[in-house]
C-alpha positions in Angstrom: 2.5 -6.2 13.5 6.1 -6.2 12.7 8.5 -4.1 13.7 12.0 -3.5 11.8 15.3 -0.9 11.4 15.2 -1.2 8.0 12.5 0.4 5.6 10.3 -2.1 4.0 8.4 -0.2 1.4 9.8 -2.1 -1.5 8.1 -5.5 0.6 4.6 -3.2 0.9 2.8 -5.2 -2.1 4.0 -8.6 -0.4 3.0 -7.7 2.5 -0.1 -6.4 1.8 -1.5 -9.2 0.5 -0.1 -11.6 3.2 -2.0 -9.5 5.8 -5.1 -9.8 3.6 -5.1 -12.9 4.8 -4.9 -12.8 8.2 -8.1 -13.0 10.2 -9.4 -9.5 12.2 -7.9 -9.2 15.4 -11.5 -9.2 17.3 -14.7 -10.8 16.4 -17.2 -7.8 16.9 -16.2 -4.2 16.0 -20.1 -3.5 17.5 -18.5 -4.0 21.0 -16.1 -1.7 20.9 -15.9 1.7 23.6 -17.7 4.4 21.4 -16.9 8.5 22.6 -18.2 11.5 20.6 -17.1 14.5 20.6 -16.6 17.9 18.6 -14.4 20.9 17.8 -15.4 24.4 16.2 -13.0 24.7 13.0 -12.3 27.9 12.0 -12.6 28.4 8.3 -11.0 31.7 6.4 -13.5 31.6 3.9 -17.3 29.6 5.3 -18.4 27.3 2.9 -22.3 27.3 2.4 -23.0 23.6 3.5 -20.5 20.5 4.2 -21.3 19.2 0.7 -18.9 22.1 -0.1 -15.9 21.4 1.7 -13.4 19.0 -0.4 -12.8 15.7 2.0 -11.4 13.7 -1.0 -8.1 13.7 0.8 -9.4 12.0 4.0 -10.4 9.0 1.6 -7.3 9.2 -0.3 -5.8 8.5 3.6 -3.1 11.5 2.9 -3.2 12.6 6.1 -0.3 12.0 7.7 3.4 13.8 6.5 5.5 11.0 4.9 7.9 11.6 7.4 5.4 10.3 10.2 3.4 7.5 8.1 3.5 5.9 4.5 0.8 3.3 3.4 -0.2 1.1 0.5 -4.2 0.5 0.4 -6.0 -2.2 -1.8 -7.8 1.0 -3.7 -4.0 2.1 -4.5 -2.9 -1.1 -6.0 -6.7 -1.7 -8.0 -6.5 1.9 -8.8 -10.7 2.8 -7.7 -11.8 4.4 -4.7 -11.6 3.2 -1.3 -13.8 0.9 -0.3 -15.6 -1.5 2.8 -12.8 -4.7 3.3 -10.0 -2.6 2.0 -6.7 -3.0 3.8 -4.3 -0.2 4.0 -0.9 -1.1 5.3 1.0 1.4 7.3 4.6 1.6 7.9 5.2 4.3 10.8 8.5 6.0 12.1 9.4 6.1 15.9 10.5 8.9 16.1 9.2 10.4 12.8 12.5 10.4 11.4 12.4 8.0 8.1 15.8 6.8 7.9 17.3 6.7 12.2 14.2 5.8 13.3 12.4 1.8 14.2 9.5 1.2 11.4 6.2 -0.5 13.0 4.2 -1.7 9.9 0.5 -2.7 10.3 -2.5 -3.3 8.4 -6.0 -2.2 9.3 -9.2 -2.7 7.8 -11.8 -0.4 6.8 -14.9 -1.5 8.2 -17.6 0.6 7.7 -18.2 3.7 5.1 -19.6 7.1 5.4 
């Protein structure tokens, strides 16, 4: 984790790979706290199954407003789809507010697909 004042985007391919290196944070993702739960959604127009609702965002990981969250992800920089072992670094605004705001940059690590 780092934090910073300054916006360190043009650092997000260093950084990236120096993160790469570093070791997971816990041995055994199998231990940790699971919790299920689930919300209706209600679509405009119902699609026929799940197969026909477009996710592709979800594993592009634009989900978050660049004024809350930018990122640079292994599959980005390779240019292929995302992937198990990819790292996605994320720079995030507190408060979301890119330019009067401190910047905490991590990486996390996709462990598991779907």
């Amino acid at each position: 984790m780092i934090l910073s004042l300054t916006d360190q985007r043009s650092r997000f391919p260093y950084l990236l790979s120096d993160f790469k290196l570093k070791p997971l944070s816990f041995q055994d993702p199998s231990t940790f706290p699971k919790r299920t739960s689930s919300r209706t959604i209600s679509l405009r127009r119902s699609p026929k199954s799940l197969e026909d609702l477009d996710c592709s965002f979800l594993l592009r990981y634009c989900v978050f407003p660049s004024n809350m969250l930018v990122h640079l992800a292994d599959w980005e920089v390779e240019t292929r789809e995302m992937r198990v072992g990819d790292t996605i670094l994320q720079q995030t605004f507190l408060p979301p507010l890119p330019h009067m705001s401190l910047k905490l940059i991590v990486a996390v690590r996709v462990l598991a697909g779907c």
